[in-house]
N, C-alpha and C positions, 0 to 999 in steps of 0.2 A: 625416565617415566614422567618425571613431574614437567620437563619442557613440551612433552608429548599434552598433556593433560592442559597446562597453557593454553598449546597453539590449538587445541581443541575449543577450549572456552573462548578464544579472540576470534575462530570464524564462526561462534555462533553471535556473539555481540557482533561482529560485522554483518552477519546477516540481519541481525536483529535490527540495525542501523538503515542498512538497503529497504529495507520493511516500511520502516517506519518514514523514513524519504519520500517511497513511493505512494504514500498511502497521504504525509501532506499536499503530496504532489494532485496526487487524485482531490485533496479535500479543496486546493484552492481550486485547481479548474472546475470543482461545480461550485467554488463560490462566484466563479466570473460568469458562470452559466447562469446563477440565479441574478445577478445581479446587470447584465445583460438583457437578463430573459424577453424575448418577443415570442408569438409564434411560429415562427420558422427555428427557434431555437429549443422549445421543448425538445427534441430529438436529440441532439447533442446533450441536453441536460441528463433523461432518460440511460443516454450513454458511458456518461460520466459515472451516475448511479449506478451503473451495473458492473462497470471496471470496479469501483469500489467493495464491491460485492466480493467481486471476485479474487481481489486484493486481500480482503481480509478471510475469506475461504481460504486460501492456499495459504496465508501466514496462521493460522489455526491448525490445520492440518500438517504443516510443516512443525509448530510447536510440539502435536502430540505426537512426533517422533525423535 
């Protein structure tokens, strides 16, 4: 029971990992967006923001299960 109870806890810290990767991953590409930024690139910016969003929607809701 207790190896079960383990490898329980290591794929939530792995996922908790994945999370958190993707979610720098999301934070640098709209620092390049901002840092970038022209007109034609407000869109992609917009875009980044909203993965972001959606990044941390689904790891919230993944927490409260």
């Amino acid at each position: 029971m207790r190896q079960h109870t383990h490898h329980i806890e290591d794929a939530k810290i792995a996922d908790n990992l994945r999370r958190a990767i993707e979610l720098t991953e999301l934070g640098l590409a709209l620092r390049r967006s901002v840092l970038q930024r022209d007109e034609s690139e407000d869109e992609a910016m917009a875009n980044v923001m909203r993965e972001i969003r959606r990044a941390k929607e689904r790891a919230w809701q993944q927490s409260l299960s």
